[in-house]
C-alpha positions, 0 to 999 in steps of 0.5 A, spaced: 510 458 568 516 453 568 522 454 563 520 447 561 514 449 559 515 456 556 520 454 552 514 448 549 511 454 548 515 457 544 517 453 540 509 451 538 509 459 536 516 458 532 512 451 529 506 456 527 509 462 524 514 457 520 507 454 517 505 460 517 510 463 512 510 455 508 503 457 507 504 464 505 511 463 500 510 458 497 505 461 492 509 466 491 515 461 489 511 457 486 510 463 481 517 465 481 520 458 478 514 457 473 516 464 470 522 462 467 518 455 463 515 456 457 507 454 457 508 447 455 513 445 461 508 448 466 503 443 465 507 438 464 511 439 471 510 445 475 513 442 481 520 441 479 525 446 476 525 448 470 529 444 464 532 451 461 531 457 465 528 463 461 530 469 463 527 472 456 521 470 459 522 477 463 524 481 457 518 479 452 514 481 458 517 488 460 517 489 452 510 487 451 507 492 455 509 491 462 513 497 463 508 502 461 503 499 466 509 499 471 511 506 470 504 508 471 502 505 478 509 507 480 506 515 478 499 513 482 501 510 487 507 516 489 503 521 488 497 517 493 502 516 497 504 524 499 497 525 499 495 521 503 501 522 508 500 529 507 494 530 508 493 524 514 498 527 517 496 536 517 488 533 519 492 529 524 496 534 528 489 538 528 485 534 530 489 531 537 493 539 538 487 544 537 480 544 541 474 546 536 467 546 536 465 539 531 472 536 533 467 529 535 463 530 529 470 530 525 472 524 528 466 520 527 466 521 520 473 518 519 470 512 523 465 512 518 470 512 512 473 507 515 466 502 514 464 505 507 467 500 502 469 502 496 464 496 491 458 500 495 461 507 492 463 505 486 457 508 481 455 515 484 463 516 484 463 513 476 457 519 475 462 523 479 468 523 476 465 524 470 461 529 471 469 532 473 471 530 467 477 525 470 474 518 467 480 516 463 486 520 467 490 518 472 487 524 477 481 518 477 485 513 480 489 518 484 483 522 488 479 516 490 485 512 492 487 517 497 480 518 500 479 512 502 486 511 505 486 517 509 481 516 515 485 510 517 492 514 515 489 519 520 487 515 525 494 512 526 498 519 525 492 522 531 494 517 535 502 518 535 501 526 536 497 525 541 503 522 545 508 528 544 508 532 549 507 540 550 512 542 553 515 541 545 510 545 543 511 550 548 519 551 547 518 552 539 513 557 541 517 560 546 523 560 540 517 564 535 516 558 531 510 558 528 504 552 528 506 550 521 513 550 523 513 546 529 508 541 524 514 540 519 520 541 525 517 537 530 512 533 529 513 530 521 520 529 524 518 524 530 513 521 527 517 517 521 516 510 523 508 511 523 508 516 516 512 510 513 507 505 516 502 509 512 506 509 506 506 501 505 498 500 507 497 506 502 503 504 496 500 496 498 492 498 497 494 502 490 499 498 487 494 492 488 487 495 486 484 492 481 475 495 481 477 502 479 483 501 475 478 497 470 473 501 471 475 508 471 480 508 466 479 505 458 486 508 454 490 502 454 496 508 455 494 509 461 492 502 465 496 500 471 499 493 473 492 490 474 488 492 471 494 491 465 496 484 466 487 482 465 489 484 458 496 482 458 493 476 458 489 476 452 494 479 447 500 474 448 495 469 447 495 466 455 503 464 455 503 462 462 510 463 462 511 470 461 505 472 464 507 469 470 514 474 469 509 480 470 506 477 475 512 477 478 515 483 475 508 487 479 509 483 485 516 485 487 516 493 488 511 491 494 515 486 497 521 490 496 517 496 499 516 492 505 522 488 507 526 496 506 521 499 511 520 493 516 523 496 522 519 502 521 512 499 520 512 494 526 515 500 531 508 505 526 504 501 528 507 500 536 506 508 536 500 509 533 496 504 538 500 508 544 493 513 545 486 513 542 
């Protein structure tokens, strides 16, 4: 290829990707500049900017109920997280380190949890939270959240520790280190990049889910961000303004998270590829 046409090509990629980007940011600048209108303004004229900027907007939204509901994801999706990146990561050192009979039949059942969809589960898992007695606390959230999240989580961790080489293990053993300890001290210490790539897939699917949280949980006191915001709405009597504060209030701990942990999530998923 001449450099004529590669550099053709690449400014084609460049072209796409700043359409791409258009596409993707302009909802979300669209709702950040409405947020600061009042109701009337934004069917009057949602394109321009506003008038007056109403910075209360944020205040009237946070003081109307969205901080409890902020509060509660960011315990759920926390505690998802953890177990999500501890159990993924513990299954995962088994499961590439260890030979034992059904260490196949294990795998295929993580490729299974992959293709089951949580809508298929979501009434023999109703009748099992409550047979539990957790409909209406945040361990309902919390636990389905996690299965779900941990075959792909695994899968991703399997294919890092795969890579490390034994002459890793080996040493520690020679040191007298014990399995668990050349888990925490080596293999959780490399694997940062992918661990942090698990965190923001898990910390994105639990802030967002909508199903289970309006499901499983009825006390106002306990909701999350989305299934909160379904009755924001109807208690401030649809103010589009500061509905669209808390829209932005709840999206923007998921962007912060992401562009935070970037660099770790494209070089996760680069070694979580290296091996299957």
């Amino acid at each position: 290829m001449s450099r004529k046409s590669l550099s053709g090509t690449v400014a084609l990629y460049y072209v796409l990707l700043i359409v791409y980007f258009a596409v993707i940011a302009y909802p979300l600048l669209w709702m950040l500049i409405n947020s600061f209108r009042e109701s009337g303004e934004i069917f009057g004229n949602s394109w321009g900017l506003p008038k007056t900027w109403l910075f209360s907007n944020y205040a009237t939204a946070w003081h109307s109920g969205i901080s409890d509901y902020f509060l509660n994801s960011v315990f759920v999706t926390a505690i998802v997280c953890l177990l999500v990146v501890f159990l993924s990561a513990l299954g995962a050192f088994g499961i590439s380190r260890f030979e034992f009979k059904g260490k196949s039949l294990l795998l295929i059942l993580c490729l299974g949890g992959l293709m089951l969809s949580p809508q298929v589960s979501l009434i023999p898992l109703y009748k099992l939270i409550q047979a539990l007695g957790l409909h209406n606390t945040h361990w309902a959230l919390i636990l389905p959240y996690a299965a779900y999240r941990i075959p792909l989580s695994l899968l991703l961790v399997r294919s890092f520790f795969l890579s490390v080489p034994k002459e890793f293990e080996e040493a520690a053993y020679m040191d007298g280190s014990s399995t668990f300890g050349i888990f925490m001290r080596i293999f959780i210490p490399l694997s940062v990049p992918i661990l942090f790539t698990v965190v923001i897939l898990t910390a994105y699917f639990a802030w967002n889910e909508f199903m289970f949280a309006i499901v499983f949980i009825d006390s106002e006191r306990l909701k999350t961000i989305p299934a909160g915001l379904m009755q924001f709405r109807d208690m401030l009597q649809t103010d589009w303004g500061v509905l669209l504060a808390g829209l932005m209030i709840s999206a923007l701990p998921v962007i912060v998270l992401f562009l935070s942990m970037q660099r770790f999530f494209i070089r996760g998923l680069a070694a979580g590829g290296v091996k299957g």
